[in-house]
N, C-alpha and C positions, 0 to 999 in steps of 0.2 A: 504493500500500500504506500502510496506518497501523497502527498499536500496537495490538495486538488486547485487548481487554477488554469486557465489556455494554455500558459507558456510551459507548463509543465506537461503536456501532450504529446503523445510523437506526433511527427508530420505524417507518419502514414499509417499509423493505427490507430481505427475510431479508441476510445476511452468511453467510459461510464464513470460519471462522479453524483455520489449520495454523501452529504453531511461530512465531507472534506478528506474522504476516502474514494481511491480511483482503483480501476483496473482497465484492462487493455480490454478490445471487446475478443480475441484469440484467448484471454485467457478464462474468462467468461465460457464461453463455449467450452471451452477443453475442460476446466470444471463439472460443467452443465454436462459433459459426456461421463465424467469418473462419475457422477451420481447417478449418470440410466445404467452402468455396468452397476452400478451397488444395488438401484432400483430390482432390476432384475434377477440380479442375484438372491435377492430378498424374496421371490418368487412372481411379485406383479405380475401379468402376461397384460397383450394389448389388450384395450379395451375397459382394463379396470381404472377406478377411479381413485384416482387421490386429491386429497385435501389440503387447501394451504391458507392457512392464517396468519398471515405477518403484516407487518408495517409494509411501508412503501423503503425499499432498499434494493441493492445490488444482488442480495439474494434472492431477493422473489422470483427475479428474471432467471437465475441459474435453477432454483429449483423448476418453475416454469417449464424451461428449455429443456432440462432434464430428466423429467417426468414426459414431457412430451415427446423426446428422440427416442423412448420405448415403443411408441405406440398407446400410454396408457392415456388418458384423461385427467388435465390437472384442474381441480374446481375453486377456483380463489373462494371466500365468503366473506364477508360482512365483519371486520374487527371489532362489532360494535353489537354483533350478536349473541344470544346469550346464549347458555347451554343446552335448554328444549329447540332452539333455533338450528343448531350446529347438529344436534341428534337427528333432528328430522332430516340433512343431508345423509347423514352416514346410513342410517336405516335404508331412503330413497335410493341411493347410488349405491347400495353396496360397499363403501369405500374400505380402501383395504391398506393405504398409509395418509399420515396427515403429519403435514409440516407447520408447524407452529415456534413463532417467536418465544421466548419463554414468558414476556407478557401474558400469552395468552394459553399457558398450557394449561394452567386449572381450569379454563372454562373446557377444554377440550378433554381433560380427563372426566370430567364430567358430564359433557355429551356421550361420550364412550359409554360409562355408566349407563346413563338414561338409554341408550338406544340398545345396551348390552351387544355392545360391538368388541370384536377383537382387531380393530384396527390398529399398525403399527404405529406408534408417535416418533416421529423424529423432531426432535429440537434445535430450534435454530437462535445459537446464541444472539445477545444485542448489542454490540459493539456499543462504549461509551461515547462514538459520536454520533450518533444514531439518537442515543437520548438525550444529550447535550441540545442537540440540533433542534429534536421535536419537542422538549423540553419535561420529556419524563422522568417519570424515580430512578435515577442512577446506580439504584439497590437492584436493579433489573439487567444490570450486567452479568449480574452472578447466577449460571443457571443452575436448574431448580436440582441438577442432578440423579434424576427419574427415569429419566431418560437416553436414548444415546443421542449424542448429539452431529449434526448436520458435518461439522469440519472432520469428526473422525470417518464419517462413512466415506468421503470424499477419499481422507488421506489411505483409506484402506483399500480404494482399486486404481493403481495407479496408471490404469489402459484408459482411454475413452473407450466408450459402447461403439461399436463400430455400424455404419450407414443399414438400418432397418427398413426395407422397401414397404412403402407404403405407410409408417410410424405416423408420419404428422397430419397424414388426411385422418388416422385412425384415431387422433390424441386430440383431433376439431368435433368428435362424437357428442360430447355431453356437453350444453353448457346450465347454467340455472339465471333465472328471472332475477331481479333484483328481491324479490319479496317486500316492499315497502307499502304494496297493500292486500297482503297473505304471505299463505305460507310462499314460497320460493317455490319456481316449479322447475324440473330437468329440462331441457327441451333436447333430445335425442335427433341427428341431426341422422342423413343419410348419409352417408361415406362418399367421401367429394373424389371427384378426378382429379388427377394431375393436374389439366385445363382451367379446376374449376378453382384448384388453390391460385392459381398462378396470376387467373383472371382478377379473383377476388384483391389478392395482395397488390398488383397492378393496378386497379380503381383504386381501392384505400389509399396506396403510396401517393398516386399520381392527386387526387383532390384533397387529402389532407398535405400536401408537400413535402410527403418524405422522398430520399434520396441518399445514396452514399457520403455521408460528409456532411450532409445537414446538422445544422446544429438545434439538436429538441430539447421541451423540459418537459418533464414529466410533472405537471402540477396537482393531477386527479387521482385516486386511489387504486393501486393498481387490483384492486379486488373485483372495481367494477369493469364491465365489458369493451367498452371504448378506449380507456386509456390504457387496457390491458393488450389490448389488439395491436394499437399504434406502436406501445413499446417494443411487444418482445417481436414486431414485425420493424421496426426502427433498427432493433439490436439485427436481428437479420441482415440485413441492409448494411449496414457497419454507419450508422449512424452518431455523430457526437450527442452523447445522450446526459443532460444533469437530472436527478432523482431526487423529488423533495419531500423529506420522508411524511410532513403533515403542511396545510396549507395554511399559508399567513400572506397577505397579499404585499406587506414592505418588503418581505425577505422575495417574494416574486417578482417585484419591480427591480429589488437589485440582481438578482440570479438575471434577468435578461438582460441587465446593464450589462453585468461585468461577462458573462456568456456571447453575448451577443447571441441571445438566440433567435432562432429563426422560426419556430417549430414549437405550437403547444397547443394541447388540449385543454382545456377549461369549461365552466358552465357558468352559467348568468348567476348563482348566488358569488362566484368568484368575482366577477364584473363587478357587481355591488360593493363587495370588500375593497375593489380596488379605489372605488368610486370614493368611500370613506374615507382615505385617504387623502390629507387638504391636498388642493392643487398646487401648493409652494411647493411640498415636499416632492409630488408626483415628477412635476416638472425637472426636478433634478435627476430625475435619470433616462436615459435614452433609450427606446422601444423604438427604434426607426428599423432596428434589425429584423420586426415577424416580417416576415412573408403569409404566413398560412396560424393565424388564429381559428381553433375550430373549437367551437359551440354546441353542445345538445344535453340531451338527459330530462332538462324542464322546463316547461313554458320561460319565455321570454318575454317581460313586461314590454309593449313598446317603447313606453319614457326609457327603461334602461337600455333597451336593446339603440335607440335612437345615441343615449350618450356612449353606448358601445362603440357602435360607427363613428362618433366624432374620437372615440380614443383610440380606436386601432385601425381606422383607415379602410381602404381593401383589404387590408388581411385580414379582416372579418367572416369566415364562414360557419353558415349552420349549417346541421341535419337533421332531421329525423326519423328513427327509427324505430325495429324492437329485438329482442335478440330472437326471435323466433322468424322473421323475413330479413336480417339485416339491414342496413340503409335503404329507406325510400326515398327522399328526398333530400335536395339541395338547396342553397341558394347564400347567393354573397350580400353585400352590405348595399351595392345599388339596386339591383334587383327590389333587396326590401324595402328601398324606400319608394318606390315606388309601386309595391305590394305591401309595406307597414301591415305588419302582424301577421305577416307568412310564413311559413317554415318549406315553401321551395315547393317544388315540380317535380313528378317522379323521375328518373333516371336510371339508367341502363335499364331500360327495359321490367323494370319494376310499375306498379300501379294501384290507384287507389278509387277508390266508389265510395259517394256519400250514401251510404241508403237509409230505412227503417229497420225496425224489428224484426219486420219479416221479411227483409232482403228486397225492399222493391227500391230500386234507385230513386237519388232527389235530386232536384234540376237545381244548378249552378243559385250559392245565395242559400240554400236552405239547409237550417241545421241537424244534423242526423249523425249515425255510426259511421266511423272510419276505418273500412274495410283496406285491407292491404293485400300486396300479391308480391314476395320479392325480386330482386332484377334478377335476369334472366339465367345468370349463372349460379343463384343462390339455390342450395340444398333441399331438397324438402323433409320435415321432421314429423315427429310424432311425441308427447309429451310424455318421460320416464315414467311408466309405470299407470300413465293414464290414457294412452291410446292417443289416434290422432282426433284434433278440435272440429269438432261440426260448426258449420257454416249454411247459413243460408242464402249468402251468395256464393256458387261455385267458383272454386278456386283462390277464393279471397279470407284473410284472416280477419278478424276483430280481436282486439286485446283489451278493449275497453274503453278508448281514445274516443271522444265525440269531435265532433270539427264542421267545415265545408271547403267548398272549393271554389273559388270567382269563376268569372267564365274566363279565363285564360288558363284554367288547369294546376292555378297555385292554391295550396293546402293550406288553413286555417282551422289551430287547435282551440276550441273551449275549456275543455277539461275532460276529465275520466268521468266515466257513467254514475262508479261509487261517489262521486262526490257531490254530482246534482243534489243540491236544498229543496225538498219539495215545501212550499208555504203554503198555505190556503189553494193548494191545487195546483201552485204557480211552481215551474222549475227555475230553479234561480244558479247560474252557473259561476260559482267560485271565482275561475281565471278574468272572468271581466271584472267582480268587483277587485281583484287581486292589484292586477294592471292600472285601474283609479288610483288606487292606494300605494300603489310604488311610487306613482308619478307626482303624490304630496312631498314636500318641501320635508327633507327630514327625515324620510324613509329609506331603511336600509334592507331591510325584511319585512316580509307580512307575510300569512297563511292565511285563508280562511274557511271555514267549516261549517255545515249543519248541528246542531244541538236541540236535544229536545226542547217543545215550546211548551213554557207555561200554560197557557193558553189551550186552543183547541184548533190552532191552525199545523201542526202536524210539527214544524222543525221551525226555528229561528238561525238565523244566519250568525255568527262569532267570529271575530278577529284576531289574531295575536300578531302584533305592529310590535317590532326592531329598531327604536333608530337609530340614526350617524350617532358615532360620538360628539357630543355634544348639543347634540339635538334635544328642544324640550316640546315632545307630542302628548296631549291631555286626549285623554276619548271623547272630552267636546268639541276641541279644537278639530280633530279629524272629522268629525261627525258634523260639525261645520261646511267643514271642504271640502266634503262628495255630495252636499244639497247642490241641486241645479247640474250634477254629473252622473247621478243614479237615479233610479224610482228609488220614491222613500221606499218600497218594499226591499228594496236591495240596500238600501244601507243598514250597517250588523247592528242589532240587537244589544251585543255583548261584545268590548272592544276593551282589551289588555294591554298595555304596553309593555313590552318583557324583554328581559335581558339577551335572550337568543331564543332560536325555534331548533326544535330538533327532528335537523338538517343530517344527513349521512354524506361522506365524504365526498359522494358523487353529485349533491344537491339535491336530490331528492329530500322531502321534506317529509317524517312520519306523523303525520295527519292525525292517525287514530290513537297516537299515545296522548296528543291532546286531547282528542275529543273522549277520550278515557277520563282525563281530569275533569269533565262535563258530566259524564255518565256515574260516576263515582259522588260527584258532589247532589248528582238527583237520587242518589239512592238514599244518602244521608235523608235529607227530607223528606224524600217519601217512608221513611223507616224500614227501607228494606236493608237488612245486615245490621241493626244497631241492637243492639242487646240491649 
C-alpha cells in the first residue's frame, strides 16, 4: 500500500484509491483470482450464491471479482440491514459463503442463526483508514477472531483461479431488488451470451463515460446495483478509480478537485448535500473535470434537478431503470429542460406503455402504470423462488412505478403505487407535493407519506422537511408556501421538521419506518398494546 494521491500513480497502470490506500488495478485482479482458487477450493460450484456485506472499499471489488471469476453469484446487501433482513437472503438464495466487514459480523452471525444456515463467514478485516476516513469506532480494526479471515484465504492459494468458460455470464444469475419497500426479491436472470455481456458493458461504458484511463469516483454504495455495475465494470476497463468509503459531499467536492475526476455516479439526495454547501466554499474547488455525471435510483425534484444543471453542466445525465429490465431510459440536462421533469426516452430498443389495471393503454398526458420491456439485448428472468411476474400487458413488466408519457415519447414518474394517499376518495400522489417542497427556500430533504386520518376521510397526507444548515422552516411557515401551489387537499396535515430522513446509501428513502412512527403512535390512543 502507498499514500494515495495522482502523482503517486504509475503512468500505465490504472490504481484504485479508498481512504489513502492504493493498489494497482493487476494487483486487484490477481488477488480477486487467489480468492476464486480458495472460493473453490472451499467447494462453491457455479451458480451458488455468496454474500457480501462490507463498507465501500478496495475489497469489495476483489471479493466481487473473485466470487465472480468462479462462476458463483456475488449478492452485495444492504449494510444497514438487520439480521431477519440478511436471513431472509440466505434462506432465499441458498447462500453458501458471506463476506463481511467485521463491523458487521454479528449481524450476520445472526442471520445464520435465524435462517439456520451453514453458510461459510469469511471476514474481512477494516483497515484503520477505512475508519478514520468514514469516521467509525477504531475498536473495529481489531477483528472479532471467529472467524477466518479474508487476507489468510488469499495468502493460502498463491495461483490465480485460472480462465472459467462461461464464469461471469454464470456469476450475472442472481441479482436482488433493493427491498426499501418489502422484502428484497432474487430476480434470476437467464444466462447471457457472450454478445449479450459484451453489448451490455459496451452501452453502460459508452453512456455513463467509462473508458480505459478515465478517471471515476465511486460516491454511491457499492451494495446497490448501479454503482456496483459501473465499478467492478470500470475496474475491468482498467479505469482510475477513487473509492469513498461513506458519503459526505465536502470530502466529494474535494476528491474531484484534487482527482480531477471525470466519472461519477451519484443521486439527487447527493445533489442536495452538495447544494448545502455555501456557495463561497463550493466555489473553491474545480469540477470543470466531469464529463459524465450520472443520476438515478429517485425521483428528481425539478427545482433541484434545474440547480443540478446549473452545477454540473452537460455532464449531467439521468436514467431510469429496474434491476429486473435494466436501463430504460435516458436523457441529459438539455433535453430536460426542455422536457422538465422527464426521466428520458426509451433506448436501445427497450420500451415502455402507460396503461390501467387491466393492461388497456392510455393516450399521451394520462396518468396510469408504467409498464416496461428491457433493451433488446437484456436477459429475461424469472423471480428466485417465485416464478416468473404476470402481466397484463404482454411482454411488459410493472414494478410499481406510476408515471406518463408526453407525446414525444419522454417518461414522467409520479411515484410508486404503494405510496398513493387515498383522501376522501381522492388519490393524492407524494412526488408532486415532494417537488413543491424541495423547491421552498430552505429545503434540503423532504418525504412525504399517507397516515391514518382522524377523521373519516381514509388517510391524511404527512411530511418530514430536512433543512440546509442553517435554515429556520416552522410547519406554518411551509404551510404558508405551498397555499396558491397545491389544493388545500394536498397540502400535509402533519409536517415535522427533522434532523435527517432515513435515506439508504443509494437515496432511497424508507418511507414505512416513518410511517411506523405514525402507526405506532395510533395504537397508543386507540389503546391497542397499552396494558
Amino acid at each position: 500500500m502507498t499514500d494515495a494521491s495522482p502523482k503517486d500513480a504509475s503512468p500505465t497502470l490504472a490504481t484504485l484509491t479508498s481512504a489513502g490506500r492504493q493498489r494497482t488495478q493487476p494487483d486487484v485482479l490477481e488477488r480477486a483470482g487467489r480468492l476464486g482458487a480458495a472460493i473453490l477450493a472451499a467447494g462453491v460450484e457455479r451458480g451458488s450464491k455468496c454474500v457480501i456485506m462490507a463498507r465501500n472499499d478496495i475489497e469489495f471489488l476483489e471479493v466481487s471479482v473473485g466470487i465472480a471469476c468462479t462462476g458463483a453469484n456475488p449478492l452485495p446487501v444492504n449494510t444497514r440491514w438487520t439480521a431477519p433482513e440478511v436471513a431472509h437472503v440466505l434462506v432465499d438464495a441458498n447462500v453458501r459463503m458471506v463476506f463481511a466487514h467485521t463491523e458487521f459480523v454479528p449481524v450476520v452471525e445472526a442471520a445464520r442463526e435465524i435462517a439456520a444456515s451453514d453458510a461459510r463467514i469469511v471476514e474481512i478485516a477494516m483497515p484503520g483508514e477505512l475508519l478514520a476516513e468514514g469516521g467509525w469506532d477504531p475498536r473495529l480494526a481489531e477483528p472479532t477472531g471467529r472467524h477466518e479471515l479474508l487476507e489468510d484465504l488469499i495468502a493460502a492459494h498463491p495461483e490465480p483461479v485460472g480462465h472459467i468458460e462461461g464464469a461471469i455470464a454464470e456469476s450475472m444469475g442472481v441479482i436482488y431488488t433493493s427491498g426499501t419497500t418489502g422484502k428484497p426479491k432474487g430476480v434470476a436472470r437467464e444466462k447471457m451470451t457472450q454478445q449479450q455481456l459484451l453489448t451490455i458493458a459496451s452501452s453502460n461504458a459508452q453512456r455513463a463515460g467509462l473508458a480505459p484511463g478515465v478517471r471515476m469516483l465511486v460516491a454511491g454504495p457499492l451494495y446497490h446495483t448501479s454503482p456496483n455495475a459501473l465499478a467492478v465494470l470500470g475496474l475491468r476497463m482498467g479505469a482510475e478509480m477513487v473509492i469513498m468509503p461513506r458519503w459526505d459531499a465536502r470530502r466529494f467536492l474535494q476528491l474531484v478537485d484534487e482527482h480531477r475526476i471525470q466519472q461519477v455516479k451519484i443521486v439527487p439526495t447527493m445533489v442536495s448535500r452538495i447544494l448545502s454547501v455555501p456557495a463561497a466554499e463550493r466555489a473553491r474547488y474545480d469540477l470543470s473535470s466531469l464529463t459524465h455525471v450520472v443520476h438515478s435510483a429517485a425521483p428528481c425534484p425539478p427545482a433541484l434537478k434545474r440547480a443540478a444543471i446549473e452545477l454540473f453542466g452537460e455532464s449531467l445525465w439521468e436514467f431510469y431503470g429496474c434491476s429486473e429490465a435494466g436501463t430504460i431510459t435516458w436523457i441529459n440536462g438539455e433535453d430536460w429542460l426542455t422536457h422538465p421533469g422527464s426521466v428520458g426516452r426509451p433506448a436501445d430498443g427497450s420500451a415502455v406503455v402507460i396503461a390501467d389495471e387491466q393492461g388497456n393503454p392510455l393516450p399521451a398526458g394520462e396518468l396510469g402504470r408504467v409498464y416496461v420491456r428491457g433493451a433488446d439485448y437484456w436477459p429475461k428472468f424469472e423471480y428466485l423462488n417465485l416464478g416468473a411476474p404476470s402481466s397484463p400487458v404482454p411482454g411488459m413488466l410493472w414494478v410499481g412505478d406510476l408515471g406518463y408519457l408526453d407525446a414525444d415519447g419522454y417518461l414522467y414518474l409520479t411515484g410508486r403505487d404503494s405510496e398513493v394517499v387515498i383522501r376522501g376518495g381522492v388519490n393524492i400522489y407524494p412526488a408532486e407535493i415532494e417537488s413543491a417542497i424541495s423547491a421552498l427556500e430552505g429545503v434540503e430533504d423532504v418525504a412525504v407519506f399517507g397516515i391514518a386520518d382522524t377523521g373519516d376521510l381514509g388517510q391524511a397526507v404527512a411530511a418530514h422537511i430536512q433543512p440546509r444548515p442553517g435554515a429556520q422552516l416552522t410547519e406554518a411557515g411551509v404551510r404558508e408556501a405551498l397555499r396558491g401551489q397545491l389544493a388545500s387537499y394536498k397540502i400535509p396535515t402533519r409536517i415535522s421538521i427533522v434532523e435527517a430522513l432515513p435515506r439508504d446509501d443509494s437515496g432511497k428513502v424508507y418511507k414505512r419506518l416513518i410511517q411506523n412512527l405514525y402507526a405506532a403512535e395510533e395504537s397508543v390512543v386507540s389503546g391497542v398494546g397499552v396494558e
